[in-house]
C-alpha positions as CSV (number, residue, x, y, z in Angstrom):
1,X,0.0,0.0,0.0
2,X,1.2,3.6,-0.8
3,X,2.1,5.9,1.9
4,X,-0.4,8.4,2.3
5,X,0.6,12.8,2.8
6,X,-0.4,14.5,5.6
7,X,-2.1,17.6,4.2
8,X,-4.1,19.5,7.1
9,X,-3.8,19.5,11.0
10,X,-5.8,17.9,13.0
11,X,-5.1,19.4,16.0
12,X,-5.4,23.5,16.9
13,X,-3.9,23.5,19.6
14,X,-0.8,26.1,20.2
15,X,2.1,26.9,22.5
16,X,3.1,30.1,23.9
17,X,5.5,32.1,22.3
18,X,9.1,31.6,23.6
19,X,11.7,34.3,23.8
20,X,13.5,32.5,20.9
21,X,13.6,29.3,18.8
22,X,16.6,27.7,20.1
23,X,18.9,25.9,17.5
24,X,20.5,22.4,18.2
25,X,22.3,19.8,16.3
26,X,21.0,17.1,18.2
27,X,18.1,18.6,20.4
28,X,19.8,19.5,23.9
29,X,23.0,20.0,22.0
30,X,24.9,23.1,21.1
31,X,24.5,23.6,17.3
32,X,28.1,23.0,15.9
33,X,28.7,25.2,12.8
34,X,30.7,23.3,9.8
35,X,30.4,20.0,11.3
36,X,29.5,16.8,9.7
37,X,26.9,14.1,10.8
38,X,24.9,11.1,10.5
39,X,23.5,10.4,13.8
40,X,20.6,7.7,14.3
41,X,19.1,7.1,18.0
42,X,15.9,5.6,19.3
43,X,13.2,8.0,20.3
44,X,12.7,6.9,23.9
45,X,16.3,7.5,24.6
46,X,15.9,11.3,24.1
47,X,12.2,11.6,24.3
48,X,12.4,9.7,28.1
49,X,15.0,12.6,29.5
50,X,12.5,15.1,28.5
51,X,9.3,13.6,29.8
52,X,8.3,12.2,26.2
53,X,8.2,16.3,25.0
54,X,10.6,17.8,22.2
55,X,10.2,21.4,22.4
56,X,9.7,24.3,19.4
57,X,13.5,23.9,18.2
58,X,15.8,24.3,14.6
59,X,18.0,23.0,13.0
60,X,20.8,24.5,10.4
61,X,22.4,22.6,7.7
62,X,20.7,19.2,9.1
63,X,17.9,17.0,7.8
64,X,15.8,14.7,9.9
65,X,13.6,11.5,9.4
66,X,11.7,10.7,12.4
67,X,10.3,7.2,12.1
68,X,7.7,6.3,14.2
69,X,7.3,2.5,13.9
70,X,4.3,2.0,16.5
71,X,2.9,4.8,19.0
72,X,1.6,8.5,18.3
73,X,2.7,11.7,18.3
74,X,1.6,15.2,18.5
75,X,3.6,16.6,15.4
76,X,4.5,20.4,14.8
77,X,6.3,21.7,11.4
78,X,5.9,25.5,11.8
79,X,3.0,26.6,11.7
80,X,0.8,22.9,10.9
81,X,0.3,20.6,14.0
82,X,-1.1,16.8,13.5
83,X,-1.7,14.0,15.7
84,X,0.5,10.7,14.0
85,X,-0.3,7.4,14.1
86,X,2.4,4.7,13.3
87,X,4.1,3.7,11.3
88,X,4.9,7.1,9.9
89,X,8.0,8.8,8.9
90,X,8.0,12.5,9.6
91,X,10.5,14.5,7.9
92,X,12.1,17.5,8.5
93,X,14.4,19.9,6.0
94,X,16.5,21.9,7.7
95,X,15.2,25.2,8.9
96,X,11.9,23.9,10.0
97,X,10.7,24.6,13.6
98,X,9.5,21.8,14.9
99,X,8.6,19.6,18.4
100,X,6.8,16.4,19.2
101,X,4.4,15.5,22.0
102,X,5.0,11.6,22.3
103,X,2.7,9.3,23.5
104,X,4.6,7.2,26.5
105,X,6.8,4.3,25.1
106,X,6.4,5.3,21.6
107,X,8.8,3.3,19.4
108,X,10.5,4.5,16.4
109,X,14.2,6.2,15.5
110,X,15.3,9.9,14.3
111,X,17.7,9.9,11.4
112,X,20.2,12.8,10.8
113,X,22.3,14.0,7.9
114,X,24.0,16.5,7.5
115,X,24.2,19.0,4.3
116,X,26.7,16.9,2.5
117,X,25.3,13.9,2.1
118,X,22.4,15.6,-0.5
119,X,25.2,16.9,-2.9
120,X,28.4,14.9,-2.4
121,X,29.8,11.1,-2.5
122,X,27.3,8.1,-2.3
123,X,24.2,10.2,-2.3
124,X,24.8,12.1,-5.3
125,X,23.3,8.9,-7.5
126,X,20.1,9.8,-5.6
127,X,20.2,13.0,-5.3
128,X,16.6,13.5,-6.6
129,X,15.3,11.5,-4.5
130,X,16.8,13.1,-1.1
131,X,15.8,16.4,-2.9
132,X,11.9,15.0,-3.7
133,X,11.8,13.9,-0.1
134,X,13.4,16.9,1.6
135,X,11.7,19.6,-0.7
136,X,8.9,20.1,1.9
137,X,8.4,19.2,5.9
138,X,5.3,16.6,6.3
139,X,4.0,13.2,6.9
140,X,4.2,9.4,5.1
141,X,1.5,7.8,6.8
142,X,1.6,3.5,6.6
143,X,-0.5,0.8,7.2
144,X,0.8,-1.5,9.7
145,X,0.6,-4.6,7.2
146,X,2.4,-2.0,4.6
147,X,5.4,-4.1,3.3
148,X,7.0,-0.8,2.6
149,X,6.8,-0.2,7.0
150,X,8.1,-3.8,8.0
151,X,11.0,-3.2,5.8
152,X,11.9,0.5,7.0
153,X,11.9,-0.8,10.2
154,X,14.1,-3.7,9.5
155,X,16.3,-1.3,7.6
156,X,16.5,1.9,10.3
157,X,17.2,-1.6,13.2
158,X,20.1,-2.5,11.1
159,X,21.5,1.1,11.1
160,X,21.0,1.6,14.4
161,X,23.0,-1.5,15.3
162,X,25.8,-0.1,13.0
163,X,26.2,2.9,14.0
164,X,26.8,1.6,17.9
165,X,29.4,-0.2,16.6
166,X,33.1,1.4,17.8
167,X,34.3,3.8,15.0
168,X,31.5,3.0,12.8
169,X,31.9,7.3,12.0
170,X,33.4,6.3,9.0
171,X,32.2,2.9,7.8
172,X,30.6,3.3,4.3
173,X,28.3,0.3,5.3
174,X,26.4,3.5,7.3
175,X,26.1,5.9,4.2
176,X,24.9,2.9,2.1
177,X,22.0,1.9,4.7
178,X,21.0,5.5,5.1
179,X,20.7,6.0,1.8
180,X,18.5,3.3,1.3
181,X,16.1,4.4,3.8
182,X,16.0,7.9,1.9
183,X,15.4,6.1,-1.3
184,X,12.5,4.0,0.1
185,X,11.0,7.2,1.6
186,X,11.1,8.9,-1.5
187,X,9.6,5.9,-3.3
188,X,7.0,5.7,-1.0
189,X,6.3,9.4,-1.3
190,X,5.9,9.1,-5.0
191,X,8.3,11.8,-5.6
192,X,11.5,9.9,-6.7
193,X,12.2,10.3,-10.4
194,X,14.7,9.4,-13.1
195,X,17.1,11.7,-14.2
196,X,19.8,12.2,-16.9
197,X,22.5,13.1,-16.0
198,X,22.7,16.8,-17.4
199,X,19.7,17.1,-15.2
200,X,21.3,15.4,-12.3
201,X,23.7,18.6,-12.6
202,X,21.2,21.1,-13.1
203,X,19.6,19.8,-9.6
204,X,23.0,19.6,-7.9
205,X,23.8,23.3,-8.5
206,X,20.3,24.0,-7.7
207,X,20.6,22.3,-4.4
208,X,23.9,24.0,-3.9
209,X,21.7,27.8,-4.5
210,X,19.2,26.3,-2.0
211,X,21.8,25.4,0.6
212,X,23.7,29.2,0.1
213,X,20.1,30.9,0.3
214,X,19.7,29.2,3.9
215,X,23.2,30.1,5.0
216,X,22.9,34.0,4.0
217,X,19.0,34.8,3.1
218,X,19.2,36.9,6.5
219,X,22.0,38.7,4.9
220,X,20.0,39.8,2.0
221,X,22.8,38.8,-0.5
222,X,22.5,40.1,-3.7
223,X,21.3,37.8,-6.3
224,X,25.0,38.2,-8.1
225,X,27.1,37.5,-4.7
226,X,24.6,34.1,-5.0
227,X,25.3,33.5,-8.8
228,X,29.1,34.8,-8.3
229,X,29.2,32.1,-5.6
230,X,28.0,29.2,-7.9
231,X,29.9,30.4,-11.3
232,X,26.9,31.4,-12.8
233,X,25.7,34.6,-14.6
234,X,21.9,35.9,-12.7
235,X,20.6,35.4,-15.9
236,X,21.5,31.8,-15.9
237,X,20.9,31.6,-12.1
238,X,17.2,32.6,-12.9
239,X,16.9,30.0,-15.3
240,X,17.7,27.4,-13.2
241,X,15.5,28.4,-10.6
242,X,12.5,29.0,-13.0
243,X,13.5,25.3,-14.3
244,X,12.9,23.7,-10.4
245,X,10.5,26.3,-8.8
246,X,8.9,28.1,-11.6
247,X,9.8,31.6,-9.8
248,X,13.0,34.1,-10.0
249,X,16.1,33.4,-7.6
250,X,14.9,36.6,-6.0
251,X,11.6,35.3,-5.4
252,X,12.7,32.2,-4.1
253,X,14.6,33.9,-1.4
254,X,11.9,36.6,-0.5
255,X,10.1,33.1,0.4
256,X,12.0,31.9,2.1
257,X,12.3,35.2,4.1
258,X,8.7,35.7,4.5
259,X,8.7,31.9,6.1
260,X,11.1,33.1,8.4
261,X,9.1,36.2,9.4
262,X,5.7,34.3,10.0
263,X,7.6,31.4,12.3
264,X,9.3,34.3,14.5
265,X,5.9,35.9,14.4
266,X,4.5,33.0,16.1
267,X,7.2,31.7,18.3
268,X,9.3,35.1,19.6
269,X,7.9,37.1,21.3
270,X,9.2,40.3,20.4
271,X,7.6,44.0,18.9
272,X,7.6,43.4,15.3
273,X,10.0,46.2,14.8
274,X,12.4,44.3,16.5
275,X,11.6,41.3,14.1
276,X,13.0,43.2,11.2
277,X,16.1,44.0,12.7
278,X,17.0,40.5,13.0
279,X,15.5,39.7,9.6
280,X,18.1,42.0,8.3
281,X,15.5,44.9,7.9
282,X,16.9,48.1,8.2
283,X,13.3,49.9,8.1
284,X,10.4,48.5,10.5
285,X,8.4,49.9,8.0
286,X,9.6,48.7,5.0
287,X,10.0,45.0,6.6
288,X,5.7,46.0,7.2
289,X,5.3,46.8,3.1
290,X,7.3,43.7,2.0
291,X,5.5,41.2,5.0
292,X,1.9,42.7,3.7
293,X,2.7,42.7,-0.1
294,X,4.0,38.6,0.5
295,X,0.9,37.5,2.4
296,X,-2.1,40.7,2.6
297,X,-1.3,41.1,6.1
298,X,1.0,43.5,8.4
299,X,3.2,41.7,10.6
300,X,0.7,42.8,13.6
301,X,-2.3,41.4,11.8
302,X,-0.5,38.0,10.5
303,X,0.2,37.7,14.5
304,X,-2.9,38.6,16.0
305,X,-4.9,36.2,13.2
306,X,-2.5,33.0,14.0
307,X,-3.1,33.7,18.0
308,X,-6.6,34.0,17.3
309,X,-7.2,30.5,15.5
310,X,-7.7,32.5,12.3
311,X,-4.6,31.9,10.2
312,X,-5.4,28.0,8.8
313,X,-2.1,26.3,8.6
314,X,-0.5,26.0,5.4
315,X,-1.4,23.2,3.7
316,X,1.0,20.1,2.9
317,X,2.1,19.3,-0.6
318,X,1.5,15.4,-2.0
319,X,4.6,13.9,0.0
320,X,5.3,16.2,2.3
321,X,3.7,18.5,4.5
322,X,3.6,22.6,4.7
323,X,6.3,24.4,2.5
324,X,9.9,24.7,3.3
């Protein structure tokens, strides 16, 4: 049986704003700029510390797949909540605020890779794939009798029991198992597809624009420091990006910068004014012009709406879940 998208929330229910989204590597753990990782672990051995709660948190430069093979979960991915069923595999670009409410003894294993692995060595032969699956936060929903389930689990036990293996950091036999889980994820989600390989290329300089855009987008880079960045001309640059997205390069940031706006609008509370500084706005009141001409409301309404149930959460693409 197919795995099945997550596409609205099922639960309204919200959490108070915090003073500011904190940003891990592993949650708990000190976000470690430039370093490498594939990290798998249980979710009762972190979820047990915290009383079976993962807070609002980020993370930079890191994807996740959190597999939930039986047990449910309250899932947030910015702004959609969900109650989750397994087996389900929840995924998680980097980015993406998001927490989990755990029912006790829930069984299942998060997944974590870092940057690297969606443009370089072994996982460039599926690079579509981890792009398909990573475009968007969201939910693959399973039947327990899925064939698809039995043998994620079966896969995500055998990585698990490699990577506790003494200086398994380095064993290929790791890279090779995770990237079969990716593949049969993005299989399931009906977005892997067959590539050439000029197109392969096109989507590896793509992903290398999307990774540089979430490095700098608060830095408002020009669109030629991007393009100057990837050898490219902006004219070409804009091709590309039309090619995967359908939109400018500038457009494509501006997205991602409004995203950014609306989860701090929900989850820092701070004026607005102070928002913009930290978005990189100069002007409070041109940070209000660009926030109302990207979603018809100021950054006071937007706020006010989402706190008063009136802002619907975003709805989840076919494989995935709200935009990312």
């Amino acid at each position: 049986m197919a795995a099945t998208a997550s596409r609205r929330p099922s639960s309204t229910a919200t959490r108070r704003p915090v003073a500011a989204i904190p940003r891990f590597a592993l949650y708990g753990e000190a976000a470690r700029p430039g370093e490498e990782l594939l990290h798998i672990e249980e979710v009762q051995s972190r979820s047990r510390l915290y009383h079976w709660e993962i807070d609002a948190h980020v993370h930079q430069g890191l994807y996740q797949i959190l597999w939930i093979g039986a047990g449910e979960a309250e899932v947030m991915l910015d702004e959609w909540r969900a109650r989750v069923q397994g087996p389900a595999a929840i995924v998680v670009p980097p980015g993406v605020v998001h927490g989990f409410r755990f029912e006790p003894e829930t069984q299942g294993r998060v997944l974590t890779l870092s940057a690297r692995f969606l443009v370089e060595g072994e996982f460039e032969g599926i690079g579509a794939a981890f792009r398909s699956l990573f475009m968007a936060p969201g939910v693959l929903h399973f039947s327990e009798d899925d064939g698809e389930a039995q043998r994620l689990n079966v896969q995500l036990a055998e990585l698990s029991a490699e990577f506790a293996l003494p200086g398994a950091a380095d064993a290929p036999v790791l890279r090779w198992l995770a990237r079969a889980v990716v593949w049969r994820l993005a299989r399931a989600s009906d977005q892997g597809q067959r590539e050439g390989g000029e197109s392969r290329a096109h989507r590896a300089l793509f992903t290398r624009f999307l990774l540089l855009v979430e490095q700098h987008f608060l830095a408002h880079w020009p669109m030629e420091r991007y393009a100057s960045r990837l050898g490219l001309s902006t004219q070409r640059l804009n091709r590309l990006v039309r090619g995967e997205r359908g939109c400018t390069a500038l457009e494509l940031v501006h997205e991602r910068l409004t995203r950014e706006a609306c989860r701090r609008l929900i989850y820092v509370a701070a004026p607005a004014a102070s928002l913009a500084l930290e978005l990189g706005f100069e002007d409070p009141a041109y940070f209000s012009r660009f926030f109302r001409r990207r979603t018809g409301a100021s950054p006071q309404q937007w706020r006010r709406a989402h706190a008063e149930g009136r802002v619907q959460a975003e709805p989840a693409p076919e494989g995935a879940g709200p935009g990312s």
